[in-house]
C-alpha positions as CSV (number, residue, x, y, z in Angstrom):
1,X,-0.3,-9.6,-17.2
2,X,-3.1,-7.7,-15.6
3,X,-1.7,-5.7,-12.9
4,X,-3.0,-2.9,-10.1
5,X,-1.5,-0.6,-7.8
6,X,-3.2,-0.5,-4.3
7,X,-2.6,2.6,-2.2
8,X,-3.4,1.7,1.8
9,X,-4.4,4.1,4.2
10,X,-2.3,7.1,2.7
11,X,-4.6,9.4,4.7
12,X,-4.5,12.5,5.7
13,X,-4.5,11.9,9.9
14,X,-2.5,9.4,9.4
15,X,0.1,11.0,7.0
16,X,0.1,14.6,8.9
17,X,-0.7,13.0,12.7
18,X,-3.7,14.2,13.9
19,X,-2.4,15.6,17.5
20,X,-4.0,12.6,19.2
21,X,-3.6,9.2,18.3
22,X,-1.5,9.7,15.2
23,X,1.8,11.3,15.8
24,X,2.5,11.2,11.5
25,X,4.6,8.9,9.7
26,X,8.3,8.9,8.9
27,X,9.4,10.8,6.1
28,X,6.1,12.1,5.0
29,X,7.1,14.3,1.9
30,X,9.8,11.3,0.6
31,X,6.4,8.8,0.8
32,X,4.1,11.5,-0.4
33,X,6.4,12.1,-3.3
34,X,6.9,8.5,-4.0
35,X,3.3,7.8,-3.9
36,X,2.8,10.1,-6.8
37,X,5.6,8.9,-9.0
38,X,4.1,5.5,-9.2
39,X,0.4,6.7,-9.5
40,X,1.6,8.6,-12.5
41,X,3.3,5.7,-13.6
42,X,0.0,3.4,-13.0
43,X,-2.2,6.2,-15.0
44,X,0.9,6.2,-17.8
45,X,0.8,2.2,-18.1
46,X,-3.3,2.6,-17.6
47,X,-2.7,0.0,-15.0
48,X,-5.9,0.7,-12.5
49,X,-5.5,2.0,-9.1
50,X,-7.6,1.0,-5.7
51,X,-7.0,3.4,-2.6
52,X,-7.9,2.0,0.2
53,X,-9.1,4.0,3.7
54,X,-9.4,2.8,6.9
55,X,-12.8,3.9,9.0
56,X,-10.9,3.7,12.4
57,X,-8.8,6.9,11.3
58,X,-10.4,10.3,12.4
59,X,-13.7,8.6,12.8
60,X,-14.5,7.5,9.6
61,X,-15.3,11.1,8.4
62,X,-13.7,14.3,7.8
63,X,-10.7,16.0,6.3
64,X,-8.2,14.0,8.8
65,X,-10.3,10.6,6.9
66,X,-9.9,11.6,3.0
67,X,-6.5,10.3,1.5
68,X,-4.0,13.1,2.1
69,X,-4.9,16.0,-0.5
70,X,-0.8,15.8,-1.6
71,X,-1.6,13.0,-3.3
72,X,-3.0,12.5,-6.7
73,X,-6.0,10.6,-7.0
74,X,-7.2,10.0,-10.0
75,X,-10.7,10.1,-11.7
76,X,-10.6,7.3,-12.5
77,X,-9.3,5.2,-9.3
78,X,-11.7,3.3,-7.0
79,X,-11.6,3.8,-3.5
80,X,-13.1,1.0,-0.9
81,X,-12.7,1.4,2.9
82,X,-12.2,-0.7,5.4
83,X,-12.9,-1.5,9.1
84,X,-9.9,-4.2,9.6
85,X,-6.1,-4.1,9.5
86,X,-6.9,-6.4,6.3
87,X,-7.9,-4.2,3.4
88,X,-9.2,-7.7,1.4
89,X,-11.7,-8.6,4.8
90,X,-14.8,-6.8,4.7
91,X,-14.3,-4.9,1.5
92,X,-15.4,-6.0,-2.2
93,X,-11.2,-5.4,-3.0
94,X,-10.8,-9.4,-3.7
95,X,-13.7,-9.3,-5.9
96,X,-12.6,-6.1,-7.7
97,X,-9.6,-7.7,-8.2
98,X,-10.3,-10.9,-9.2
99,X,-13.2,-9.3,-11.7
100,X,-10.2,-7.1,-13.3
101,X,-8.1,-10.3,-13.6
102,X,-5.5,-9.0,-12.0
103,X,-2.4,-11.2,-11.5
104,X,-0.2,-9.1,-9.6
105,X,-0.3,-6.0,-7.2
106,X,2.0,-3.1,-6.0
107,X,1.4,-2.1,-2.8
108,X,2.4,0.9,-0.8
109,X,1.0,3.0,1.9
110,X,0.8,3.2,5.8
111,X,1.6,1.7,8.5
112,X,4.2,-0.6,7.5
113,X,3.6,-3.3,10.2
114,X,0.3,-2.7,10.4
115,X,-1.8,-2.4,6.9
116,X,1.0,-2.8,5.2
117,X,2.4,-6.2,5.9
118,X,-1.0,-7.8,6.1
119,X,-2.0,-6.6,2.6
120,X,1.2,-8.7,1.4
121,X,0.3,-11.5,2.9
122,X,-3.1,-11.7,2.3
123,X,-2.2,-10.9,-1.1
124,X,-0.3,-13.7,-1.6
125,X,-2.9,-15.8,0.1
126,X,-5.5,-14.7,-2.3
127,X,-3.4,-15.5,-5.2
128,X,-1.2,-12.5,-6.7
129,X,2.4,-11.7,-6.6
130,X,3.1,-8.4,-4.7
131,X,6.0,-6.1,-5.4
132,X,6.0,-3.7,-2.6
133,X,7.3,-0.7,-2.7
134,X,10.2,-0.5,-0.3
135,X,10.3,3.6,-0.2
136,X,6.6,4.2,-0.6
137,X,5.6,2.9,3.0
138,X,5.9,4.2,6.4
139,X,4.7,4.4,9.6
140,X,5.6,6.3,13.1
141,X,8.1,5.5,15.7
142,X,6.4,2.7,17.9
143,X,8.3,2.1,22.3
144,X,10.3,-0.2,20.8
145,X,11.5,0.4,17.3
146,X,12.0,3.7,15.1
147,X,9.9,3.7,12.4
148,X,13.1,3.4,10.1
149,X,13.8,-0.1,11.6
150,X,10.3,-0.7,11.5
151,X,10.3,0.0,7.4
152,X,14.2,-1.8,7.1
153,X,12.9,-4.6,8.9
154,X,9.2,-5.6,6.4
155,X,11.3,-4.4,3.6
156,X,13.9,-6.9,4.6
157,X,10.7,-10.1,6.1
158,X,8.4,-9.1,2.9
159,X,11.0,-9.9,0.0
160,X,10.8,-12.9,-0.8
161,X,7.7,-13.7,1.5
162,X,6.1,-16.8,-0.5
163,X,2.8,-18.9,-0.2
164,X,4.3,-21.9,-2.6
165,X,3.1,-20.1,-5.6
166,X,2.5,-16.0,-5.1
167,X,5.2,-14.4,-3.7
168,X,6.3,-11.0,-3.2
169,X,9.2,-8.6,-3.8
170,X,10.2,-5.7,-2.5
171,X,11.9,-2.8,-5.0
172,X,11.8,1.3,-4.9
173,X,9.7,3.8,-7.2
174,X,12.4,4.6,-9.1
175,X,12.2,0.8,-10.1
176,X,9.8,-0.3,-13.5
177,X,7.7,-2.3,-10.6
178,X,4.5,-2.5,-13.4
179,X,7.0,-4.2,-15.3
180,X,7.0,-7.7,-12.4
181,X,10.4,-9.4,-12.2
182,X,8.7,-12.5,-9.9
183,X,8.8,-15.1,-12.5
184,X,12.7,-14.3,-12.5
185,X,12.9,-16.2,-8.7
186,X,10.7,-18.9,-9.6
């Protein structure tokens, strides 16, 4: 099975905060560190990796823009930015995928109800299962909900979120997620 691993808006403003807008996300080093286990594991597998950036954050330029300089990018990964919540509207990322022949994607970045739970679905619109990863997203505190229940409660919505025949699962980094459990539920 041809899989990827998409890595959303794990930049640096967001991340850090950026003593404006941004106020930074929830356990930053646990997501940093996370983020890096399963890009390592992605490189290990050679399972390609897309990171996607979002032009809204810090102006679509800068240091605060690039993805946070904790995490590994590799060489080899493609990066496509976007000007929409939805990284797959406006960007060549369906394409990419679809080109690669990928079947199914994990998914992990920031914010979790933002980016992050419209990548899932659209995923699963666009025809691949999606394992999220349930401790490689985050977000910040929002007036009504900590960003803890924020994360508890997409973990809890996204697993098991289905279009009749893509689906996704949620399961941590310390999980074999390039190793896709989905035709397990069907």
């Amino acid at each position: 099975m041809n899989q990827a691993l998409l890595v959303i808006d794990a930049q640096t403003a967001i991340i850090d905060g950026d003593g404006n807008v941004e106020t930074g996300v929830f356990e930053k080093e646990r997501l940093i560190n996370n983020i890096n286990k399963v890009v390592q594991n992605a490189i290990d597998g050679k399972i390609p990796v897309v990171f996607i950036r979002d032009t809204d954050v810090a102006g679509g330029e800068g240091g605060g823009f690039e993805v946070h300089p904790n995490i590994n990018v590799p060489q080899e990964a493609v990066v496509f930015n976007k000007a929409a919540t939805n990284s797959f509207y406006g960007t060549p990322l369906l394409e990419h995928l679809k080109e690669l022949k990928i079947e199914h994607v994990v998914i992990m970045g920031c914010k979790t109800e933002y980016c992050i739970d419209t990548a899932v679905r659209a995923a699963t619109v666009n025809g691949f299962d999606v394992t999220l990863v349930g401790d490689g997203h985050s977000t910040s505190d929002s007036s009504n909900l900590t960003a803890q229940q924020i994360i508890q409660h997409h973990n809890r919505v996204l697993h098991g979120h289905d279009n009749v025949d893509y689906f996704s699962l949620v399961r941590n980094s310390d999980d074999d997620l390039f190793q896709p459990i989905h035709n397990n539920y069907r």
